[in-house]
N, C-alpha and C positions, 0 to 999 in steps of 0.2 A: 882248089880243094878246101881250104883253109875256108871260102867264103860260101862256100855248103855248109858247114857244120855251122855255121855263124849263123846261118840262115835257118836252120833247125832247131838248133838251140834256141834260139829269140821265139820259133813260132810253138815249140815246149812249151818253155815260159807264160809264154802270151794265154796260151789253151789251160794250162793248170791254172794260171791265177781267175781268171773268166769263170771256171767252172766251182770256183772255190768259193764264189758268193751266196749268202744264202739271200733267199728269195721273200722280199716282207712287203704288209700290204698294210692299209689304212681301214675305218671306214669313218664316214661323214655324212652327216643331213639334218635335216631340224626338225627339232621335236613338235610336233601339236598334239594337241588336244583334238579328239576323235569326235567329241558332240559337236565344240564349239568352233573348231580349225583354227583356235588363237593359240600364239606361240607358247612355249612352257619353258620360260627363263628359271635358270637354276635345281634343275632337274637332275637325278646323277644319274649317267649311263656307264653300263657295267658290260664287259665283256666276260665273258665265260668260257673255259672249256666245255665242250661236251662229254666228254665222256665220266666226267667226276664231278660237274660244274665248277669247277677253282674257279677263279677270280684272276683272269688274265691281266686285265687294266681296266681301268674306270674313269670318268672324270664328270664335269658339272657342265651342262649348256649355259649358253650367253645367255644375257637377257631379249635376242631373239631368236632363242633356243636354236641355235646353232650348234655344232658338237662335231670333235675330231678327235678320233684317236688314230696314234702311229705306232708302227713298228711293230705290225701283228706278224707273226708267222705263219705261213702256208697252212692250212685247219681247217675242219670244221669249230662255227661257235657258235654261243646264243648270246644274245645281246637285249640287256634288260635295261627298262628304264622306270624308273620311281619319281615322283613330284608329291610333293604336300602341301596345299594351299589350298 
């Protein structure tokens, strides 16, 4: 009897911490240039909420405009990207 409850207990456990994880995503890809299809090093890409536009996270591509950001939460967003050159 003692090794039912032991076995219940543990798969409680198991099932509340599993479901207590929140759920995050990334996004990633490289920037180009639309006329020329050459890379856009140093460019800032910006995440956005939608519904008020904030400023979720941001950051600058590589110099072969490469770009990652992490640790977005489940959402809609829009995602902007700016270069000056």
């Amino acid at each position: 009897m003692k090794k039912i409850y032991l076995i219940v207990l543990a798969t409680l456990c198991f099932s509340l911490n599993s479901s207590a994880q929140k759920v995050s995503g990334s996004v990633k890809g490289i920037l180009q240039d639309s006329a020329s299809s050459s890379t856009l090093g140093d460019a800032t890409v910006s995440v956005m909420s939608l519904p008020d536009s904030s400023l979720v996270s941001f950051t600058l591509t590589s110099s072969t405009g490469y770009f990652e950001i992490k640790n977005l939460a489940a959402g809609d967003y829009l995602l902007v990207s700016s270069f000056v050159g």
